[in-house]
Each structure stands twice: as structure tokens, then as C-alpha cells.
N, C-alpha and C positions, 0 to 999 in steps of 0.2 A: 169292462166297466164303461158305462157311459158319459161321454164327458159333459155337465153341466152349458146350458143352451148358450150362451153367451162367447164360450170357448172355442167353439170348433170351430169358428173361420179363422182364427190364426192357427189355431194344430193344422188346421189342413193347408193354408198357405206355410208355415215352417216346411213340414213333408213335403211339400213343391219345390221348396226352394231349397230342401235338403238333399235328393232327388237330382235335383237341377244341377247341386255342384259335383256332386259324384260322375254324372252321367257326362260332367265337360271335361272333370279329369279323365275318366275314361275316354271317350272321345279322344283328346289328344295323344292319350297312349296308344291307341288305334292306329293313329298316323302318326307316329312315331317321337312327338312333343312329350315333352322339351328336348332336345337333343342330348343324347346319350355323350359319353368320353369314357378315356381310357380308366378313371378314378371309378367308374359306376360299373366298366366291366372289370376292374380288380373285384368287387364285391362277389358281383356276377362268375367269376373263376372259381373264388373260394365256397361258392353255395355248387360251382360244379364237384370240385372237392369232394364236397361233402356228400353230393349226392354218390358219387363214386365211391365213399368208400377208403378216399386214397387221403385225403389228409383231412383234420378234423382243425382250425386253425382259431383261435382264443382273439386274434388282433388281425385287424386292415394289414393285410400283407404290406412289408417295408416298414415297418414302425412297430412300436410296442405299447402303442393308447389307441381307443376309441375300438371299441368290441364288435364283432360279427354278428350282430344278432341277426339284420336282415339276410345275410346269408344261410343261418340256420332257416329260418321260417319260409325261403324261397328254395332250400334246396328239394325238399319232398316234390314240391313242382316240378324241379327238374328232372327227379328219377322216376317219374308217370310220363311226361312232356317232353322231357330235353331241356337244353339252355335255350332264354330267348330272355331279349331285352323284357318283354311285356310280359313274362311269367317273372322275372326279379322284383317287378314292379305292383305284379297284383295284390302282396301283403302289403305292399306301403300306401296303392289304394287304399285298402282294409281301414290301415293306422288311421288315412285323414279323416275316413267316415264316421269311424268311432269317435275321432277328438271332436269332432262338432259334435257327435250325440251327447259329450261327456260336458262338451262349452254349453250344449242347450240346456242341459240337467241343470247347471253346477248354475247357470243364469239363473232358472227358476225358482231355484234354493234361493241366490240372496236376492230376489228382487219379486217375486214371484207375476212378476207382470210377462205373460206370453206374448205381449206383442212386441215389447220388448226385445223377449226373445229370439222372435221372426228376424227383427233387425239385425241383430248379431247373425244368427246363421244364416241370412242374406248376405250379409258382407264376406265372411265365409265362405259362403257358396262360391263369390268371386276369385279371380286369382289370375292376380301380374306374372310375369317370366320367375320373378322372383320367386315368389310365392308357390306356382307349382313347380318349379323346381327342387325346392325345398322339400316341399310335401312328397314326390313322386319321384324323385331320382333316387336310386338307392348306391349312394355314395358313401354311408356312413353316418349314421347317427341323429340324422334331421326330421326324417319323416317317424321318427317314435319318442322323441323329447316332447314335442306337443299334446302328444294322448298321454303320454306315464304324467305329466305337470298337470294338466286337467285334471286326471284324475285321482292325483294325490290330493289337489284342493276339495275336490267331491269329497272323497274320503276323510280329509280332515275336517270339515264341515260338519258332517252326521255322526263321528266323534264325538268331534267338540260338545256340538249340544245334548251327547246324548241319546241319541237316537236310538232306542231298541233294534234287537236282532242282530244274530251271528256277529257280534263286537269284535270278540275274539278272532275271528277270520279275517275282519277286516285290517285289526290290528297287524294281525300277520302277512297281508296283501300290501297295504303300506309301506310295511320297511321292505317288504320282497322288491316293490316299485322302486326305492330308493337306493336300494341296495344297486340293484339292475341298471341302473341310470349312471353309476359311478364305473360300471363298467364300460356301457355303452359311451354313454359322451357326456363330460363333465359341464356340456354349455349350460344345463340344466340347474344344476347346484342348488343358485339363486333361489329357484323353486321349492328344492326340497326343501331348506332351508329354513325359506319362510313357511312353507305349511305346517312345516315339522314345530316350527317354535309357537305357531297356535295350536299344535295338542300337547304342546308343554305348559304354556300360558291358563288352560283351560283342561287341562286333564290329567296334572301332575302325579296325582293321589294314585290316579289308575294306574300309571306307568310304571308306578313302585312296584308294583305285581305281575300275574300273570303278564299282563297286553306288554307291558315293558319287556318280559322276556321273549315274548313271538314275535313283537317287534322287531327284536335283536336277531333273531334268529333267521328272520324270514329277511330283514338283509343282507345277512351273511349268507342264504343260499340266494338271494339275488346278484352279487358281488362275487360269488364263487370263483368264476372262470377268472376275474383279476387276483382273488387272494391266493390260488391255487398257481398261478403263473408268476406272478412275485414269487412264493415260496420257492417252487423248483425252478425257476433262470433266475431268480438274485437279481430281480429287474424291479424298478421302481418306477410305475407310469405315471406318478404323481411329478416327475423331475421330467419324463418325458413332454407330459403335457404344455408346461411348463415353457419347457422349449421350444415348444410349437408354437404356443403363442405369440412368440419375438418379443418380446414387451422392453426387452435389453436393446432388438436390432435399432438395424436406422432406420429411422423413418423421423423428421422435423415435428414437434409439435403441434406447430400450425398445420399440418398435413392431415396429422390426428384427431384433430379435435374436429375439423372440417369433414372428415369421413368417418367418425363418428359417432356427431353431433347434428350433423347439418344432411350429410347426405343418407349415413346407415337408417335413422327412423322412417323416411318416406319409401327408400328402397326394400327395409326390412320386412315394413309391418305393408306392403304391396300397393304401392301409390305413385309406381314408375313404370315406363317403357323399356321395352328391353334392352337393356346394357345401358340406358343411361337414365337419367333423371333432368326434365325439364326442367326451366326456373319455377315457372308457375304449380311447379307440381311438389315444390316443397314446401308451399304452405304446413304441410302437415308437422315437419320438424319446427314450427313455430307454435301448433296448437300443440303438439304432445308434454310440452312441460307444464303447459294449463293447465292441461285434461290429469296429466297427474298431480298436481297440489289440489284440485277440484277435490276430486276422488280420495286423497290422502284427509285433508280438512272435513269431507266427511265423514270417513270414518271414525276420526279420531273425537268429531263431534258427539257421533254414539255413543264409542266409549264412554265419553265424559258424561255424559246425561242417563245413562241407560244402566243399572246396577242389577246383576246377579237375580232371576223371579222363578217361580217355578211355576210355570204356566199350567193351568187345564187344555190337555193334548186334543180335547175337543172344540174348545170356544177360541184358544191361542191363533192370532194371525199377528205374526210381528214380523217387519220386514229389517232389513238393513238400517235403514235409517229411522227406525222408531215404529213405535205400537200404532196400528188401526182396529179398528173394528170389525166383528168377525163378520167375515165374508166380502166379496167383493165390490168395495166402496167407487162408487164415480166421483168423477168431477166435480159435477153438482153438490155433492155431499159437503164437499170442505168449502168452508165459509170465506167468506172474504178476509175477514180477520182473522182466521185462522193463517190462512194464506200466505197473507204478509208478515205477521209474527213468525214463522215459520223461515217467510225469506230471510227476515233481519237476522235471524237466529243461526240458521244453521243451512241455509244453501236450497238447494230444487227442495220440494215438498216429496213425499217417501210415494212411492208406487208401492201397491198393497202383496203381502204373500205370503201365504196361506203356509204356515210352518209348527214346529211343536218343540218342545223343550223335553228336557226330564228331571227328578231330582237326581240328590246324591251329591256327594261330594268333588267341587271342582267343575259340575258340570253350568254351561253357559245359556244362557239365553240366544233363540235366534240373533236375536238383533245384533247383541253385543260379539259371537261370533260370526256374523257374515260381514259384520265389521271390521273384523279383527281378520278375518280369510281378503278380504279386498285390501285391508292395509298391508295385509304379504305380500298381497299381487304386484300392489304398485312397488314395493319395495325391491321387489325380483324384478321389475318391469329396472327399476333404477341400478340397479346391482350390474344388471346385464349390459345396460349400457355404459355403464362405466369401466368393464372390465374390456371390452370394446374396445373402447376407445383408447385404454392405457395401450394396448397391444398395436405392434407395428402393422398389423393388418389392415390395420382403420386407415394409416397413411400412404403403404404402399401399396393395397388392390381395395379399394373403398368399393369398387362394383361389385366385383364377384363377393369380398370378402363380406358384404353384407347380411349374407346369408345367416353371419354367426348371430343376427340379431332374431333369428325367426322365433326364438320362444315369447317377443315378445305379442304375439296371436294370444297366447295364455290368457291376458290381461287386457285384452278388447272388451269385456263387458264391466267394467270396473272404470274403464277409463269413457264409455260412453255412457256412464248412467246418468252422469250428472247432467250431462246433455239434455237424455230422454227427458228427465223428470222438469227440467226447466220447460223446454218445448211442450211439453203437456199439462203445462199450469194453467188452471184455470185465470181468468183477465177479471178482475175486478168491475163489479155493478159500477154504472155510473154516478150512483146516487149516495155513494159512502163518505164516511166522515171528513172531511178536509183533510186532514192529519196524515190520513191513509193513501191520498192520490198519489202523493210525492214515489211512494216504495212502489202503488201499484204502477205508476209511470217505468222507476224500473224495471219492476218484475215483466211490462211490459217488453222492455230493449231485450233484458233477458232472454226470453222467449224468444224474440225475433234472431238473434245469434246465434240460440242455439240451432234454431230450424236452419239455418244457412249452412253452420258446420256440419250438423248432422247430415244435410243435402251434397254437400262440396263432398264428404269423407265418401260415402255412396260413389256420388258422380267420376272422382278422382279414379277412383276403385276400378269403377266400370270402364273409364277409359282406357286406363294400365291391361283390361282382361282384354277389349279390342286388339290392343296391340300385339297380346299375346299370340291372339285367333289369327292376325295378318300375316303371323308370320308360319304358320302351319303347312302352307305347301312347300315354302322354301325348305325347312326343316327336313321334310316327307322326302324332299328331290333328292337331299343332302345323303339321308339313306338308302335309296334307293343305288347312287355310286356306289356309298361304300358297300351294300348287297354283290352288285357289281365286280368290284375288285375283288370279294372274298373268292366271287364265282371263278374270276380271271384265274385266281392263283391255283386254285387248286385243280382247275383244266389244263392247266402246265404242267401240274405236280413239282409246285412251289411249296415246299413243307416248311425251310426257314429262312428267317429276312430277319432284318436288323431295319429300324425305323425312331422316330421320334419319340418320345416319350407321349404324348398324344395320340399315338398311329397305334403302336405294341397291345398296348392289353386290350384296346376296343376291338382291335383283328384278330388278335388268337382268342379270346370270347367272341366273336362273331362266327367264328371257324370251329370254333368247340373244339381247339386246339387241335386241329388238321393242320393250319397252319403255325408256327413259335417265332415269337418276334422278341428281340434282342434291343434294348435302345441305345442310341447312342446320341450324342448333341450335331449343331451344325458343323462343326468339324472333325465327324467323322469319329470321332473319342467317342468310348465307352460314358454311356448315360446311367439313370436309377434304374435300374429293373426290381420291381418291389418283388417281384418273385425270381428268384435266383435262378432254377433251374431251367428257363429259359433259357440264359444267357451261355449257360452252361453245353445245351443244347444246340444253339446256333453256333459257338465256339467249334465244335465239334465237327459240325456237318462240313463236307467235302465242297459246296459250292452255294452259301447264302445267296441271295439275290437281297437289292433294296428296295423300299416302298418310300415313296414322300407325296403328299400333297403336291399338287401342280403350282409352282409359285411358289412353293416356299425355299428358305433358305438351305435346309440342306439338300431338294432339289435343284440349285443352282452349282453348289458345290459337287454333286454328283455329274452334272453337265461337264463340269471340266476333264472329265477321264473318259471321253466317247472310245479310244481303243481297248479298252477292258471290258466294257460293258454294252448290251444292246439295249435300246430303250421300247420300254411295252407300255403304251396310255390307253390306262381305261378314265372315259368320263373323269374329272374334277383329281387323277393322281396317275405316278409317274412309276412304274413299276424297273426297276433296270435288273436286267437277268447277267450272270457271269457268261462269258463266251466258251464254247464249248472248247 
């Protein structure tokens, strides 16, 4: 199909710039970005597992919440391949490429404005330490929240209003999504949540029925592997998660609200340097509670003005924020007085998009549902950070723990519309009623604010991805040691070692467990081993040797026994063998 003339310079700058972000995440996978840990190769183990044959495991080794999915989907890789960092990672590639097809969709749907669009999967495209981290380390749970919550909004979207075709499958894709999500990582919820309560809001009638029961159905075989493991271990991950969270530990108040409130949104949503966050670079935790009452007050603007129609699916263009005219209206078109009643009324004037309704009972109008889908969004966008923030996380590792903020990516087009549409108001004739100057003097600052934030969110953006790229060779060096040492050990016929909790599972997954590492803390004491038979293993053998970082604390404490031990250094760590 040909896309209308006007179209195809943002389809083809979006594909650039779609393009553009895959090929930098790739890229850094190449060389070895973001650095890998011992948490990415637990996943990494268990997708070995599986590819073997030898255990088939339901949860993240050491705990009993947050589900294996990426090691199912990386283990086939490994039985063609082998284990490798950058085969665990090319499904979670996959996941980011899809979440932005599904963000660039799911834009279209409520705003149908594609340049719009551009901007979103521009910013997208971007990506802080934070940020690809999130999206490409396969630790568990991060890099597939963002595409199953996109496209549960898509999906409840074309629901809602109705939309012809295969209903029934999608109904049953939905709750499979949601189902799936409660396995995987409950960060999500917020999400399902709200999309789920706009096909309740808007499509109750249906759910009495069939779509209510494939719904059910298709999350109970999404949820399986958690309802099947409760059943036979008498395990409740609901108390587990729970736990994890800390929301009881210590951590002060004032710690938690400051991590966040102040520091989670800029770090979250990818507007820092790595490992920390500038002053100047937290503006953004000061624009993001605007940008969400903006966004919330418009919707709820719709709502209130916009009542239940059933549009003709050929003339219908109604967007988010109110009816236009069919086809695609410029600038020029909206009057000055239109303009400004508009501003006084209800906020930016509507970007146009080209959508359709259907009848029947329960079902919504575009408008009033891509209304009601962005007042989810922001609600999930608030949900998330509140649950955040309660939890000791926020106050005792506010850097790394920010991470728990990533779904809010979901709700970047929701929380920049308001922006767009201010920014692209047209400026009022000079020559207009008296009456009118005053609002269009406004609507003028408007405009100009927005152009600034919408500029600063970009620029911020762009600088946090420099920082990322500066730090690519160090990264690369960093593996290229540990390459290194796996090599040292196993020219010795070092098979086990006891190590850090940090050291253990990234060596015996680098080693494709030739070599079995055992942890223990800086004093020599037995540490977590999320997988047991390791430790069990090393227990065993007739003469471990140890491995530490060069510098660190339990290589200082290994320096005190120079007559038991010989010392072997390779590059950046401190191998110490037993004496013969």
C-alpha cells in the first residue's frame, strides 16, 4: 500500500531513526556494553540448563519470584551456538525493537500525528547506561515488561473501540500477556491493571461472554509456570515478592522520597550519566509531574465533552483529544478563534488521527478511548512511582535500584503530547479582536515552553547516550581480562575456585562451567550461591584455588596467608592456587 504524499518523510525518517536505535544497541553488544555480572550470567546458566536438557527451572535461581522467560527464549541459541553473553542478549534486542514498533503503533492510534511519532521513537532510539541496561541485560524481567505493557495498551485500544477482526484471539492474547507478566515480574502490574480496567470501562457487555472466558483462560496458561509451582512447592511468590521489595527494611524517609522522587524519574526514564545523575540534569523530576497532570486533565477533558457515537468507519477521524475533520487538517485550517477557545478550554489543540469506531454494545469512540488508554498510562506511570518509592530500594541503592522505574518508557507518548500540540499551535493573526490577544499572548509563552522542554528532553537524552558511548572501550578492556582469566584457569586445569558473589556465576557462565565457583563474603565465610550445586561441588574437590579482583577486599584478606597459597595475576585479578 502506498502511503499518501504528505506521509512519507516522517515514515522514512521514523525507520531511520528506528534503525538507528537497534543498530546502537547492537553495536554495544558487539563490544561488549553494558557490562555484564554475575546476576545476567545466573540467567545465562539457566538458559544453559535448558539448552542441556539437565534442568528445566520455573524462577531466577536463589529465589522463588521473577520467572525465566529470557532463558527459555535464549536457550535454542545456545543448543545451535553455545553459551555467550551476546547470544542471551539477542532475544532482549528482539523485545526493545518490538516495544518501539508497538510505542510507534500504539502513538498513532491516539494521536495519529506521525511526526509526532518520529519524536517518540527518536527519543527511543536514544539510550543512557540506564536505559540500555534495562532493555539488553538479561537479568530478569526488564527487557520484556516494556513490550508485553505496550502491547497490552495496543490491544486494549482496538478492543475498546471496537475494532473488527479476530476479537476473540486478541481477547485471548491479552490475558495470555497478563497472565505471562505476573509470572515474569510483577514491576508491570500498574500496567495491566490500567489497560485491563479500560476494557472493563468500555467493553463489560463482551466480557460476560465468550472474550471473558479466553481471556481467563489465556491468562491462566500465561501464569502457568507460577500457578503450577505454587501448587506443587506450597510456595507463595506473592509474599516472596513482597519481601524483596523491603518496603518494611531500613531505609529513612527522607532517603526515599529523594530516590524516588528526585533522583528515580531522571535516571529511570534515561536523562543521566552513568552511575550518577548531574544537578542540571534533573530537571526532568521537576517537569515529569507537569507533564503528568497535563496529560491526566486532558484526558479527562475528553471524557467529560466527548459522549459515546458511532461513527461512519469511512468519514470517522477523531483523535484523543476531540473530533476533526476527515483527513488530514493543517495548521492553517484551525481558526484563530477556534484556537484560543480551544486553549481556554481544554489545553494544546488536538493533532489529527485518522481512526474508526464500531457499534454495539459498550463499545467507545476513538476519542473517548485513547482517552481513557492515556489516562491508564499516566495512572501506571503514578502507581509505579509510588510503589518505588514506598520500598527501601529507593533509599538504599537509589542508582542501580532505579532500574525498577523502567516501565515508565510505556507512557512517554502520553506525557509528551501535550508538549507536541502546544509547540505546534498555530500564533494568532495580528489583526484579531482585542479580547483575543490576551489568550493569544499566552498561547504564545505556551508554545515557547514547550519548544524548550521538548528540546532540553531530546538534548538531555542525547547527552546521557554520549556518556554511554565514552564509556565502550573501558567496558570492552574490562572483558577482554575477564576473557583472560577464564583462559588462565583453565590452562592450569583450574576447575574450582570459590570467589565473590560478583566473580562466581559471571566465571562459571563464561567457562560454560569448565570452570565451578563457590562464594563466599570478604571473610572467607560461605556466601549466596543461587545455585547450590556448585557450592556443593567445590566443597568436594580435593584442592579449590581462589579468584578475587585485584584490590578488592577479599583479595587483601587472601594476601595474609602467603604460606598456603601461591599467587597467579592475570590483568585486572588475583588468582591464588593451593600449594602442591
Amino acid at each position: 500500500m502506498r502511503l499518501p504524499q504528505g506521509t512519507r518523510l516522517p515514515v522514512l525518517l521514523t525507520v531511520l531513526a528506528f534503525l538507528a536505535g537497534v543498530g546502537y544497541r547492537l553495536g554495544l553488544m558487539i563490544f561488549d556494553a553494558p557490562p555484564t555480572n554475575s546476576d545476567e550470567a545466573t540467567m545465562g546458566l539457566a538458559a544453559l540448563h535448558i539448552s542441556r536438557g539437565q534442568e528445566f527451572p520455573v524462577w531466577f535461581y536463589g529465589q522463588s519470584y521473577m520467572g525465566t522467560l529470557e532463558a527459555w527464549l535464549a536457550a535454542p541459541l545456545f543448543a545451535v551456538a553455545g553459551p555467550s553473553t551476546l547470544g542471551l542478549r539477542l532475544p532482549t534486542l528482539a523485545m526493545y525493537a518490538l516495544f518501539v514498533l508497538l510505542i510507534w503503533r500504539l502513538t498513532l492510534r491516539l494521536t495519529g500525528d506521525r511526526w509526532f511519532a518520529l519524536l517518540v521513537v527518536g527519543l527511543l532510539a536514544l539510550g543512557s547506561d540506564r536505559i540500555v541496561k534495562n532493555q539488553l541485560i538479561a537479568g530478569g524481567g526488564y527487557p520484556e515488561m516494556n513490550v508485553v505493557g505496550a502491547a497490552l495498551a495496543l490491544l486494549a485500544y482496538g478492543l475498546a473501540t471496537g475494532r473488527p477482526g479476530h476479537r476473540l484471539p486478541r481477547w485471548t492474547v491479552w490475558g495470555f500477556l497478563a497472565g505471562l507478566m505476573l509470572w515474569v515480574d510483577p514491576l508491570v502490574l500498574p500496567y495491566v491493571a490500567g489497560t485491563g480496567l479500560v476494557l472493563v470501562a468500555f467493553r463489560w457487555r463482551e466480557l460476560r461472554g465468550r472474550a471473558g472466558a479466553l481471556l481467563a483462560l489465556g491468562a491462566l496458561i500465561g501464569a502457568a509456570p507460577l500457578l503450577v509451582d505454587s501448587l506443587v512447592a506450597g510456595r507463595n511468590p506473592l509474599a516472596a515478592v513482597l519481601t524483596a521489595s523491603g518496603a518494611e527494611q531500613s531505609a529513612g524517609w527522607a532517603d526515599r522520597l529523594h530516590g524516588g522522587l528526585v533522583l528515580g524519574p531522571a535516571l529511570g526514564m534515561g536523562f543521566c550519566d552513568p552511575g550518577r545523575c548531574a544537578g542540571w540534569q534533573l530537571w526532568w523530576t521537576a517537569a515529569l509531574p507537569v507533564l503528568l497532570i497535563a496529560a491526566a486533565l486532558t484526558a479527562l477533558h475528553t471524557l467529560r465533552t466527548h459522549r459515546p457515537t458511532h461513527p461512519d468507519p469511512a468519514t470517522s477521524t477523531l483523535s484523543v483529544f476531540g473530533p476533526t475533520t476527515s483527513g488530514t487538517v493543517t495548521s492553517g485550517q484551525v481558526t484563530a478563534g477556534t484556537a484560543v477557545s480551544r486553549t481556554a478550554a481544554s489545553g494544546p489543540v488536538a493533532s489529527r488521527a485518522v481512526s474508526w469506531g464500531a457499534g454495539g454494545a459498550g463499545a467507545g469512540t476513538p476519542a473517548r478511548v485513547g482517552a481513557a488508554v492515556a489516562l491508564a498510562l499516566v495512572g501506571a506511570a503514578v502507581a509505579t512511582m509510588a510503589a518505588y518509592t514506598v520500598s527501601s530500594a529507593a533509599g538504599r541503592t537509589p542508582v542501580e535500584s532505579a532500574r525498577y522505574l523502567s516501565c515508565l518508557l510505556i507512557s512517554v507518548p502520553v506525557l509528551l503530547w501535550p508538549l507536541w500540540t502546544a509547540a505546534r499551535r498555530r500564533r494568532l493573526p495580528t489583526d484579531v479582536a482585542p479580547d483575543l490577544r490576551l489568550a493569544g499572548r499566552r498561547a504564545a509563552t505556551a508554545q515557547v515552553a514547550a519548544v524548550v522542554v521538548l528540546t532540553a528532553t531530546l538534548g538531555t537524552a542525547t547527552v546521557a547516550t554520549a556518556g554511554t558511548v565514552s564509556r565502550i572501550s573501558a567496558v570492552h578492556a574490562d572483558e577482554r581480562r575477564h576473557t583472560a582469566l577464564v583462559a588462565a584457569l583453565r590452562e592450569r586445569g583450574v576447575r574450582h575456585v570459590y570467589g565473590t558473589y560478583w566473580t562466581c556465576n559471571r566465571l562459571t557462565f563464561a567457562s560454560a562451567e569448565d570452570v565451578v565457583c563457590a562464594v563466599v563474603d570478604d571473610n572467607l565465610r560461605p556466601g549466596h550461591d543461587r545455585y547450590r550445586p556448585y557450592r556443593e561441588a567445590v566443597r568436594a574437590a580435593a584442592a579449590p584455588a581462589w579468584v578475587a579482583p585485584a584490590g578488592s577486599p577479599l583479595a587483601a584478606r587472601l594476601d595474609q596467608r602467603p604460606g598456603s597459597l601461591d599467587l597467579l595475576t592475570v590483568e585486572g585479578w588475583h588468582v591464588y592456587l593451593p600449594r602442591a
